[in-house]
One Martini backbone bead per residue (centre of mass of N, CA, C, O) as a GRO file, in nm:
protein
  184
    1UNK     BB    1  10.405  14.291  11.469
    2UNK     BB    2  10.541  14.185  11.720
    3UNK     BB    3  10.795  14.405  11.691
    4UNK     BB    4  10.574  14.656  11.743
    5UNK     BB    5  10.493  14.531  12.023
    6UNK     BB    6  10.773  14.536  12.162
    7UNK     BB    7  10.819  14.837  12.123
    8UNK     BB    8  10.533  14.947  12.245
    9UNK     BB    9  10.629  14.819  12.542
   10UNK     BB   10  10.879  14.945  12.612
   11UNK     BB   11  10.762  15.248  12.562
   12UNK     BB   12  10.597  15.235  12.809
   13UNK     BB   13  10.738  15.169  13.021
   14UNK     BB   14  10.951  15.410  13.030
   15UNK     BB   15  10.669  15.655  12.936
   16UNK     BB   16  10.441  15.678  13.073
   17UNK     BB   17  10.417  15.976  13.197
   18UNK     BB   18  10.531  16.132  12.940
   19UNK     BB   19  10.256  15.963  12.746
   20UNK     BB   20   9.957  15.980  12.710
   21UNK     BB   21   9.902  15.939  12.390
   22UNK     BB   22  10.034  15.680  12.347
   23UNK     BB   23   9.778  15.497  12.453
   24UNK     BB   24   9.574  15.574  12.264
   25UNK     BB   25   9.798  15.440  11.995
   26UNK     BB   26   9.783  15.170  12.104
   27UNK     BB   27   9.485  15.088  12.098
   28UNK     BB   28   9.486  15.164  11.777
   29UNK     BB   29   9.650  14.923  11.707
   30UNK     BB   30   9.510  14.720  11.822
   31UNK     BB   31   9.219  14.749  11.684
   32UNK     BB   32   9.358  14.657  11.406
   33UNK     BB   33   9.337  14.341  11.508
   34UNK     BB   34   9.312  14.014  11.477
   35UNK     BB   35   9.196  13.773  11.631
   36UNK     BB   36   9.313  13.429  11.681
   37UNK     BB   37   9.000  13.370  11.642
   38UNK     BB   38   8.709  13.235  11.600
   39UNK     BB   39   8.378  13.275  11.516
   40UNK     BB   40   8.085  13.117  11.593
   41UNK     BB   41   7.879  12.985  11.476
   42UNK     BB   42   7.546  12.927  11.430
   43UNK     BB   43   7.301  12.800  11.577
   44UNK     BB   44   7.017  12.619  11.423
   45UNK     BB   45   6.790  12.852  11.235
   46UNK     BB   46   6.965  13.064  11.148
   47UNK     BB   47   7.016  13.283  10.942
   48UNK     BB   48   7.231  13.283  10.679
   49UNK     BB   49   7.534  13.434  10.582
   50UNK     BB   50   7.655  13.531  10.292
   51UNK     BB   51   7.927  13.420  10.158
   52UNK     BB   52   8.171  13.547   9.975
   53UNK     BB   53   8.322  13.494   9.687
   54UNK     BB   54   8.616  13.311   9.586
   55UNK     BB   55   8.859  13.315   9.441
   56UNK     BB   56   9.029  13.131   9.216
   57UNK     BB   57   9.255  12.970   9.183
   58UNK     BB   58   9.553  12.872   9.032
   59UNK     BB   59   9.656  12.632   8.926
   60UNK     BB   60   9.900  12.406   8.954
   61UNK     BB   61  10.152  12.299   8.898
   62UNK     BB   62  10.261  11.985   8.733
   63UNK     BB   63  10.409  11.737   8.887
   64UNK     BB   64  10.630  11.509   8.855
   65UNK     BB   65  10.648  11.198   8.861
   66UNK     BB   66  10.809  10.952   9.013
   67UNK     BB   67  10.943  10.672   8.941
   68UNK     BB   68  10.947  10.360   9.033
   69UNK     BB   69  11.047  10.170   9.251
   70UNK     BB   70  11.237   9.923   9.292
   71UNK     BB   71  11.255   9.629   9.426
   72UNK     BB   72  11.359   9.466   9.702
   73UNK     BB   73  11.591   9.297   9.764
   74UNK     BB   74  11.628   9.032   9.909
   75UNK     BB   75  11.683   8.958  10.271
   76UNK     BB   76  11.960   8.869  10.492
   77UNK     BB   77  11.998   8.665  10.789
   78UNK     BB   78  12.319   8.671  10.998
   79UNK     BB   79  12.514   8.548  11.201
   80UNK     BB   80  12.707   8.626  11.451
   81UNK     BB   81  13.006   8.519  11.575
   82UNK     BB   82  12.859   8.490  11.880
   83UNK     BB   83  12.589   8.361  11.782
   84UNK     BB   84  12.695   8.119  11.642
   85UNK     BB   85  12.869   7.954  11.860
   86UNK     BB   86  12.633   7.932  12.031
   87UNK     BB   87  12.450   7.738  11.833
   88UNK     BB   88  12.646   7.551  11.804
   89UNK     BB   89  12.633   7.468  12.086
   90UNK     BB   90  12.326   7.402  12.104
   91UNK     BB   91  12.400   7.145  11.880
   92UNK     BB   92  12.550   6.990  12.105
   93UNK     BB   93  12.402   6.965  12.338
   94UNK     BB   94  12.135   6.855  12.181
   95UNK     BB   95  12.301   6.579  12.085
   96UNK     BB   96  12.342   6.515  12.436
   97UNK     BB   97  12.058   6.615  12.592
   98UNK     BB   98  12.080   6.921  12.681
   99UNK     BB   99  11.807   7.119  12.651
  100UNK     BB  100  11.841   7.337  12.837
  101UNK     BB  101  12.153   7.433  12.767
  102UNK     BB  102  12.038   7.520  12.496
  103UNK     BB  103  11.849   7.732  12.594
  104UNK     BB  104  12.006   7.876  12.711
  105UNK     BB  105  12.221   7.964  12.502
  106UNK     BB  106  12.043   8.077  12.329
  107UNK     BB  107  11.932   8.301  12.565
  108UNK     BB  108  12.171   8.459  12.514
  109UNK     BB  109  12.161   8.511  12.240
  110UNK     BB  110  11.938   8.667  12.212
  111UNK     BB  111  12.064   8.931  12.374
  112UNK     BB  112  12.223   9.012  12.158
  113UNK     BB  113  11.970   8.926  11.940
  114UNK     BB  114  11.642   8.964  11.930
  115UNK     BB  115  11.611   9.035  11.583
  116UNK     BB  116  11.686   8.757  11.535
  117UNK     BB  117  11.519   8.486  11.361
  118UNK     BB  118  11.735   8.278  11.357
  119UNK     BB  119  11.695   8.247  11.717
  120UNK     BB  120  11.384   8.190  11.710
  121UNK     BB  121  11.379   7.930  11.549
  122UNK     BB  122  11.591   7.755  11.711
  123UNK     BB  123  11.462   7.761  11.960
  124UNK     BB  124  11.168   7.656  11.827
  125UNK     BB  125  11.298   7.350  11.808
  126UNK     BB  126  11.372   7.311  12.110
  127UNK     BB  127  11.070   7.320  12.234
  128UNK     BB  128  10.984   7.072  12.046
  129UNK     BB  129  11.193   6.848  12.179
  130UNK     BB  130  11.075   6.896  12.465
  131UNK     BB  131  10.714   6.973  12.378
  132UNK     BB  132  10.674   7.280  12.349
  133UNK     BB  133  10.419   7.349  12.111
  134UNK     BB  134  10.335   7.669  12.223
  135UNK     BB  135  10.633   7.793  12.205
  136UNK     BB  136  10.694   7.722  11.922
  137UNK     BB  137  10.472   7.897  11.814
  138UNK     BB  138  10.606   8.176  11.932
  139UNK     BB  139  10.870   8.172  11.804
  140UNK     BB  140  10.756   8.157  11.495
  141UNK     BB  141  10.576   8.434  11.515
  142UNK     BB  142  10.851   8.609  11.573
  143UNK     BB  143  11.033   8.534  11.338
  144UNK     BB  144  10.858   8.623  11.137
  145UNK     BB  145  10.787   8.891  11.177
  146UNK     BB  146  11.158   8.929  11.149
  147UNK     BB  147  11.172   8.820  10.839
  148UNK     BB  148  11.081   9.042  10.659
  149UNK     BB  149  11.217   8.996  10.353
  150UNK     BB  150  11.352   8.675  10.444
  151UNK     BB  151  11.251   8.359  10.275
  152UNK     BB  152  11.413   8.178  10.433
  153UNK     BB  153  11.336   8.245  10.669
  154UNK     BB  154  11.037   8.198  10.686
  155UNK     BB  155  11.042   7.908  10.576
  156UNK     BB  156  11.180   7.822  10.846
  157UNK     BB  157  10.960   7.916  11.036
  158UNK     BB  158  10.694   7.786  10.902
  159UNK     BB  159  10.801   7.481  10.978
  160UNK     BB  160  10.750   7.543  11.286
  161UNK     BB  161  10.499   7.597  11.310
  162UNK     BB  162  10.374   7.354  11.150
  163UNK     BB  163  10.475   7.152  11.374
  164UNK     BB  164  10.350   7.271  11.600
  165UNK     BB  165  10.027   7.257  11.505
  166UNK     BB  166  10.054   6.961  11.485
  167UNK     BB  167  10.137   6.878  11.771
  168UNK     BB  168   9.847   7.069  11.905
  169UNK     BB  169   9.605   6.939  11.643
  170UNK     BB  170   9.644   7.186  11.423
  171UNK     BB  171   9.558   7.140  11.120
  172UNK     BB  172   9.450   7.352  10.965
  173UNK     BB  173   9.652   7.572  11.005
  174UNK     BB  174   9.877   7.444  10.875
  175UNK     BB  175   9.718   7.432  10.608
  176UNK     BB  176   9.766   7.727  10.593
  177UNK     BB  177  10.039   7.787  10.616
  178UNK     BB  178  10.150   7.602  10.360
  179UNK     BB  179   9.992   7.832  10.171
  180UNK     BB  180  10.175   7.995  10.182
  181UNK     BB  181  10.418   8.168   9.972
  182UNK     BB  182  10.694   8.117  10.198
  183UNK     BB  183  10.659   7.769  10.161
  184UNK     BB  184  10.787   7.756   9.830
   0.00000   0.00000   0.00000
């Protein structure tokens, strides 16, 4: 319909004056399309008009499902030669006292891997040391959300979450959290 729109377009351009009937045969075309809206509905108590009755489809021929997927082996997170370094390194300055440094090197580790939960745990624990137990519990519930489907890493997590809410005073919490799943 389309390619017949364009092509009696074109030829209405070319020979405007030589077909007065062809705008008649153009008009006559295009009043037999039907436009791309529908009419709306009555609205109110207007009488409805019974729509004619469709025929039944033909049942669909029926699809085999396919077998269920096996379950995905548990993912494990590895610190890259590059992160790995750092962390070594920040538990070096960790066990000189060097609380800062250590954080700053977890936190260069950080902008190389920022969606590996295993340095979130870190910094996690560096921040427990510091004292600051509300940001340990924002780095454990950090590292959560990134561990998913990594029980050793969860599990890891989950110990300094609870480390942070006992030190927060949230012993409640703590023990809400040591019951789930990824803590046994």
């Amino acid at each position: 319909m389309v390619q017949k729109y364009r092509a009696l377009t074109r030829g209405v351009a070319l020979s405007r004056a030589a077909a007065p009937g062809f705008v008649a045969a153009f008009a006559l075309l295009l009043g037999g399309c039907t436009p791309p809206w529908t009419r709306p509905e009555p609205q109110g108590n207007a009488p409805a008009v019974p729509q004619p009755a469709e025929p039944a489809a033909p049942p669909a021929p029926a699809v085999p499902t396919p077998p269920p997927r096996p379950p995905q082996p548990p993912r494990e997170n590895h610190l890259s030669p590059a992160t790995r370094s750092l962390v070594t390194q920040a538990h070096t300055l960790l066990a000189h006292g060097d609380i800062d440094g250590a954080s700053a090197t977890l936190d260069r580790a950080l902008r190389i891997e920022p969606s590996n939960p295993l340095l979130w745990i870190e910094l996690g624990r560096v921040r427990l040391v510091d004292g600051n137990a509300h940001q340990a519990e924002v780095c454990a519930r950090k590292a959560l959300a990134l561990a998913s489907g990594d029980p050793a890493a969860q599990g890891q997590a989950g110990h300094v979450l609870v480390e942070a809410l006992r030190a927060q005073g949230r012993n409640q919490d703590a023990a809400q959290v040591e019951s789930r799943p990824y803590m046994h």
